[in-house]
C-alpha positions in Angstrom: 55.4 -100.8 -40.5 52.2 -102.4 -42.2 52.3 -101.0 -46.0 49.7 -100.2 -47.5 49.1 -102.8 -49.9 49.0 -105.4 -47.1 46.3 -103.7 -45.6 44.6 -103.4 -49.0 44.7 -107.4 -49.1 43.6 -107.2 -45.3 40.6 -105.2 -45.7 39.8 -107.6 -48.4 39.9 -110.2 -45.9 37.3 -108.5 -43.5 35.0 -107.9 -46.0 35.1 -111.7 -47.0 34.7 -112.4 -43.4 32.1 -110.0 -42.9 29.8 -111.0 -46.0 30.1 -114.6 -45.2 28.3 -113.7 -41.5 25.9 -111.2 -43.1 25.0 -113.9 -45.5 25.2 -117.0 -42.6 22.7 -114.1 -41.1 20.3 -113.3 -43.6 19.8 -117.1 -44.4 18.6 -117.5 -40.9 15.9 -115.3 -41.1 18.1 -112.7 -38.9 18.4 -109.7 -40.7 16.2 -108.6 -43.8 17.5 -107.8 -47.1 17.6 -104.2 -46.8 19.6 -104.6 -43.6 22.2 -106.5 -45.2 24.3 -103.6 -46.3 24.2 -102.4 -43.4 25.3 -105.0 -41.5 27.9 -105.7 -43.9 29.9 -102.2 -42.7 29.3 -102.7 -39.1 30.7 -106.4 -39.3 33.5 -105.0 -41.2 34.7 -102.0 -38.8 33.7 -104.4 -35.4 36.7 -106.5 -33.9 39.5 -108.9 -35.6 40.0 -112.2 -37.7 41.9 -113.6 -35.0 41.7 -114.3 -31.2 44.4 -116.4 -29.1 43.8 -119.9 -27.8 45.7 -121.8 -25.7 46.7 -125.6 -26.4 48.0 -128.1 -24.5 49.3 -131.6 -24.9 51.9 -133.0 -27.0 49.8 -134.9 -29.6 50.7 -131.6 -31.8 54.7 -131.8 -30.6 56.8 -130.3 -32.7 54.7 -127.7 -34.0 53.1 -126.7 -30.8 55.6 -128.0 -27.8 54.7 -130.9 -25.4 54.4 -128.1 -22.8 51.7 -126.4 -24.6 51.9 -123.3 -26.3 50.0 -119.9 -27.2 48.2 -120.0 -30.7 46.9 -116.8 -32.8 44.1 -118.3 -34.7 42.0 -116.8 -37.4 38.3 -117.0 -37.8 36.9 -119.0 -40.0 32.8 -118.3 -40.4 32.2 -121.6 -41.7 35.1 -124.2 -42.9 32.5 -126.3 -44.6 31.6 -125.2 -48.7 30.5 -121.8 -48.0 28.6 -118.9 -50.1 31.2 -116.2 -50.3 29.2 -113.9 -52.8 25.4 -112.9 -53.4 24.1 -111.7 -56.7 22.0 -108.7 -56.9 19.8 -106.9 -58.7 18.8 -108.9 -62.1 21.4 -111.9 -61.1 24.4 -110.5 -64.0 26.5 -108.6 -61.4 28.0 -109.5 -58.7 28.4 -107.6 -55.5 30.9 -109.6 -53.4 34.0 -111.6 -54.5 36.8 -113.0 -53.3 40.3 -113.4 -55.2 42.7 -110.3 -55.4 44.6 -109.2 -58.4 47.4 -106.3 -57.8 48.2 -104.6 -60.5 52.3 -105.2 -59.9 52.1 -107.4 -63.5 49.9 -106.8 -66.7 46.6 -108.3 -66.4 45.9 -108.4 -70.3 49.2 -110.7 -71.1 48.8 -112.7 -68.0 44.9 -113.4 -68.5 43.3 -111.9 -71.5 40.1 -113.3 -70.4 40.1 -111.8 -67.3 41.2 -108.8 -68.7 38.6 -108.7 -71.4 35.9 -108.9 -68.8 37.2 -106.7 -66.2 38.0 -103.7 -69.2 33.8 -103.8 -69.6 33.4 -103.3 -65.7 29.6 -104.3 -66.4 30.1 -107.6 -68.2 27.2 -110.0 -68.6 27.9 -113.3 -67.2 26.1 -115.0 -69.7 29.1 -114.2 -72.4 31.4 -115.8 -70.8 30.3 -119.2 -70.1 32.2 -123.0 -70.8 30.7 -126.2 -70.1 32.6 -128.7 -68.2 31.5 -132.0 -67.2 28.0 -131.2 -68.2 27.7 -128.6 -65.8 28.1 -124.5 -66.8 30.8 -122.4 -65.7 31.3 -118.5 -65.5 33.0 -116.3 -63.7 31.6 -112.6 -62.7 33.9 -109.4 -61.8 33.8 -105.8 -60.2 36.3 -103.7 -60.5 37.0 -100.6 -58.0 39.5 -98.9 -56.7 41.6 -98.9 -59.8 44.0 -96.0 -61.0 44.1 -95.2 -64.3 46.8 -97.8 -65.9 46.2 -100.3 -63.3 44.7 -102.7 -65.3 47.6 -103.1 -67.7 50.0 -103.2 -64.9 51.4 -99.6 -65.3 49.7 -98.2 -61.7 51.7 -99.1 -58.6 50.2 -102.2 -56.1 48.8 -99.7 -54.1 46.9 -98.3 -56.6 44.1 -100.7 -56.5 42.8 -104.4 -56.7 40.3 -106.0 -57.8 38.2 -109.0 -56.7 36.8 -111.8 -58.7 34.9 -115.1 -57.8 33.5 -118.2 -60.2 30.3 -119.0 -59.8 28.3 -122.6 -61.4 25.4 -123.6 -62.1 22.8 -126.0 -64.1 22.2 -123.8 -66.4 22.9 -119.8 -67.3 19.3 -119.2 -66.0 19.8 -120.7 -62.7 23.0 -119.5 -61.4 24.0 -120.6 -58.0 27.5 -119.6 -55.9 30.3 -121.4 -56.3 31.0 -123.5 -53.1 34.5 -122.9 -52.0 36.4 -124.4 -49.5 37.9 -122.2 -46.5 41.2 -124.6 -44.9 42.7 -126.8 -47.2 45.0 -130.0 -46.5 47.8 -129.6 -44.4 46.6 -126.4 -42.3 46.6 -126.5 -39.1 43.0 -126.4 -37.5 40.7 -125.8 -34.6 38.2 -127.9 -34.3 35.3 -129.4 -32.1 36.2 -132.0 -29.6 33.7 -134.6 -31.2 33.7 -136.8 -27.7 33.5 -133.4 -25.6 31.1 -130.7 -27.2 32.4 -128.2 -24.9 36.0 -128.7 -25.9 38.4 -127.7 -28.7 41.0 -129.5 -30.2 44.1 -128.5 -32.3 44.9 -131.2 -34.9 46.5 -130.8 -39.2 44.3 -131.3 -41.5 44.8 -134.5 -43.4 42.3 -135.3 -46.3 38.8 -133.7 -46.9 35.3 -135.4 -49.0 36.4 -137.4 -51.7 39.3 -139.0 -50.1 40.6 -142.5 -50.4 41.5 -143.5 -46.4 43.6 -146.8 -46.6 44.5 -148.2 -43.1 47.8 -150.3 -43.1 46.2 -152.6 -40.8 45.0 -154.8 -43.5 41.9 -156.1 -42.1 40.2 -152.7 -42.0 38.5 -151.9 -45.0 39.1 -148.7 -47.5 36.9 -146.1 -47.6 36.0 -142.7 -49.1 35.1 -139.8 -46.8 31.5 -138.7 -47.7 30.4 -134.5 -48.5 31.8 -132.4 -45.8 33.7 -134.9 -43.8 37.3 -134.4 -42.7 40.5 -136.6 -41.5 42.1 -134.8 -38.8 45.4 -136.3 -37.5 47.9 -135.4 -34.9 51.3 -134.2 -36.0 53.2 -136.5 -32.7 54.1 -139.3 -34.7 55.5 -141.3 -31.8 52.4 -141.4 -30.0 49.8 -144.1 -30.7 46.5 -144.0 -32.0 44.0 -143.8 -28.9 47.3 -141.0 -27.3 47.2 -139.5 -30.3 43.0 -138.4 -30.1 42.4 -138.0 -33.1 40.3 -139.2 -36.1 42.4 -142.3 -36.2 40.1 -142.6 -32.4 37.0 -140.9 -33.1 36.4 -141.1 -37.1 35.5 -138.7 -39.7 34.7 -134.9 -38.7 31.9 -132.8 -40.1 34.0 -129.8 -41.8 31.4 -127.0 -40.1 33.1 -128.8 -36.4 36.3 -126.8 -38.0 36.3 -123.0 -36.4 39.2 -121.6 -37.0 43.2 -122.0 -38.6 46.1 -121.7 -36.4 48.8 -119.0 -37.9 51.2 -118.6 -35.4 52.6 -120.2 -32.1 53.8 -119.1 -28.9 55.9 -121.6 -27.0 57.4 -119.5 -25.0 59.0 -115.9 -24.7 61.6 -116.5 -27.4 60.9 -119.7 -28.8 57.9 -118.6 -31.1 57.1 -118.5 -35.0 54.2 -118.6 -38.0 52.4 -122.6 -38.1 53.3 -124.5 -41.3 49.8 -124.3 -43.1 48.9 -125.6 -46.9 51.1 -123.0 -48.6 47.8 -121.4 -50.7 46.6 -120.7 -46.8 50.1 -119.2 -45.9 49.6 -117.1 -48.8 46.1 -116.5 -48.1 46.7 -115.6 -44.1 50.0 -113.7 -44.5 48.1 -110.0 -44.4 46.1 -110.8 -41.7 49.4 -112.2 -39.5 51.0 -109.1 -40.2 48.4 -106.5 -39.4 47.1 -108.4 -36.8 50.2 -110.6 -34.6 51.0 -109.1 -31.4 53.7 -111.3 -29.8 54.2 -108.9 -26.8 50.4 -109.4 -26.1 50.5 -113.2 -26.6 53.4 -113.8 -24.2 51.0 -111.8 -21.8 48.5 -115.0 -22.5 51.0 -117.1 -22.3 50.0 -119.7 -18.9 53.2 -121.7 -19.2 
């Protein structure tokens, strides 16, 4: 049984998931402003964060067998830098957020900052500001759902939680959101085929923009992967290069070809367990995989 401050952390999730494609929305010109709150709540009561997908192949062997295998996959609404919070009103609150504190440990000892700012519920932004690198930092908070005592770690976890998000900018007067990447190094991910547009493939994600990529061929020259370029490899290390399809073949991939993170696999009836992800995605995916896994309906799925 689910308890219920998993599916406090998973409702956080869907309404991440469901501001990031009100926002992807409303930048298109697709919904107004007014509509937005609306469309918010539907997103967040309509459907799941996951959907099943079935691979085949062994360039993933051992993770996914050589004989292919069943994958639960979460959604991911954009894998590239993404705004995952809006402000509102004068632009010194915050509406949506993203990191969850539960109050299981005392807030004021473990960040007095934090604390400091979440005890005024209403903070203004502009007090809490540090320059780094020449650029201005802050960080924004809302607070809801809170017992009393929950903020000093006295209320149980289910009491409440609260979100919070950083946001940077140029300046305090011309605050922009925080770009924050969605899969990290080492998940597993679903991404575009980039020599068939039609096609998906399933491959680990090995470095992201900024990267050094060495080859050990020695004639080929270093190089670092530009803004939102990926490396994607295959986990089959006995296969070769052009077997192995992957970027090794086909080069850098743009991060927004990345749709979705694989959390569990399905080899067959009994041979079946959670993907190896980055361990801050493990963390991140582990309310969702336990509200939402259904292995009885996967091995339905299952073609093998």
């Amino acid at each position: 049984m689910v308890s219920l401050s998993t599916w406090f952390r998973y409702i956080a999730h869907k309404l991440e998931y469901s501001v990031s494609l009100t926002w992807k929305s409303y930048q298109r010109g697709q919904i107004t402003d007014r509509e937005m709150g609306d469309a918010v709540w539907k997103n967040l009561f309509q459907g799941k964060l996951t959907y099943l997908h079935w691979n085949k192949g062994e360039e993933m062997a051992p993770t996914i067998g050589p004989q292919g295998g069943t994958l639960l996959v979460r959604k991911l609404p954009a894998a590239d830098p993404t705004l995952i919070g809006f402000w509102v009103g004068d632009g010194r609150k915050i509406r949506f957020w993203h990191d969850t504190w539960y109050a299981d440990s005392n807030l004021a000892s473990l960040s007095p900052e934090l604390y400091m700012i979440v005890s005024q519920k209403n903070a203004n932004v502009n007090e809490y500001v540090e320059l780094i690198d020449g650029r201005v930092h802050w960080n924004a908070t809302l607070v809801r759902y809170l017992l009393p005592g929950n903020l000093e770690g006295k209320g149980s976890p289910e009491g409440g939680f609260l979100h919070i998000d950083g946001f940077i900018g140029n300046d305090s007067y011309n605050k922009q959101p925080r770009e924050k990447w969605r899969v990290f190094v080492g998940d597993v991910v679903v991404v575009k085929d980039p020599q068939k547009s039609d096609d998906y493939l399933v491959r680990r994600l090995a470095a992201i923009e900024g990267y050094e990529m060495v080859s050990k061929d020695e004639k080929d020259e270093p190089f670092i992967l530009d803004k939102d370029e990926c490396w994607v490899l295959a986990d089959n290390e006995n296969l070769k290069p052009k077997e192995a399809k992957d970027s090794r073949t086909f080069g850098p991939v743009p991060m927004t070809d990345i749709v979705g993170r694989v959390l569990y696999c399905l080899r067959t009836a009994v041979d079946h367990g959670p993907v190896q992800n980055s361990h801050f995605s493990m963390k991140k995916d582990s309310p969702v995989l336990e509200v939402e896994l259904d292995v009885d309906e996967m091995a339905k799925n299952h073609k093998a």
